[in-house]
C-alpha positions, 0 to 999 in steps of 0.5 A: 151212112154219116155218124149223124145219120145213124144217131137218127135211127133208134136203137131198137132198130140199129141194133138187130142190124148190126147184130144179125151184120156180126152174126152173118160175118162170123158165118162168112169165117166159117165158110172162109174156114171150109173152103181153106180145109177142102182145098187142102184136101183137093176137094175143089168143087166144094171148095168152090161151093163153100166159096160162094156160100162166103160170098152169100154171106158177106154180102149178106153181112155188108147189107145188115151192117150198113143197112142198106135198102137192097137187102128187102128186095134181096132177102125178098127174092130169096124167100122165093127161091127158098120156097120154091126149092124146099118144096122140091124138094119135100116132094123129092123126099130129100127134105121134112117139111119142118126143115123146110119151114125152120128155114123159110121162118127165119128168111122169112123173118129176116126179111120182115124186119127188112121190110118193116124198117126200109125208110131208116136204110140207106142207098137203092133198092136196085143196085143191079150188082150187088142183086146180080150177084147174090143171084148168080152165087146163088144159082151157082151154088144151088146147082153145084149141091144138084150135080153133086147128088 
């Protein structure tokens, strides 16, 4: 996005964006962070776990500092998925309801501000590998926690 782009977007707008970018590249630190601490601890797979969560994270990070139109479909199929596997588990019992629904609000939120704001974002709404890969790291990363309980 052009710097006379973004002096179009308004700021009450452009700076939830660059706030929740900065928020989600301190978070893709931290699992930085964990995955340098378990590796030196030999423990690989969860290495590999907080790994992905990483790569989640930039991803995520990346998308809301550019603003770019595939974080609505990403953070919508996400919603999904976090629906899905919190009502698993809460049947499982290896989850309250309100835990379930702190995160599903906040996904949920995120995602509404995604979606109210898409015509001031920037790009496609399908770019296959960026959505591709948010899937499979999320995929990887949700089985991996699975296997290891």
């Amino acid at each position: 996005m052009s710097e006379l782009e973004i002096n179009k977007i308004p700021l009450k707008i452009l700076l939830p964006y660059r706030i929740l970018g900065v928020i989600f590249g301190i978070v893709t630190l931290w699992n930085l962070l964990a995955v340098l601490s378990f590796s030196l601890r030999h423990f690989f797979v969860f290495a590999l776990i907080y790994t992905a969560y990483a790569c989640l994270g930039g991803i995520l990070a990346y998308g809301f500092w550019k603003m770019k139109k595939w974080i609505v479909p990403l953070l919508g199929s996400t919603a999904i998925v976090v629906i899905i596997l919190n009502i698993i588990n809460v049947i499982r019992g290896t989850q309250k309801i309100s835990q379930a629904l702190i995160g599903f609000v906040i996904l949920g939120a995120l995602f509404l501000l995604a979606y109210f704001s898409r015509k001031f974002l920037d790009g496609e709404y399908k770019n296959f590998k960026v959505l591709g890969l948010f899937l499979a790291l999320i995929i990887f990363s949700q089985a991996a926690t699975i296997l290891l309980k």
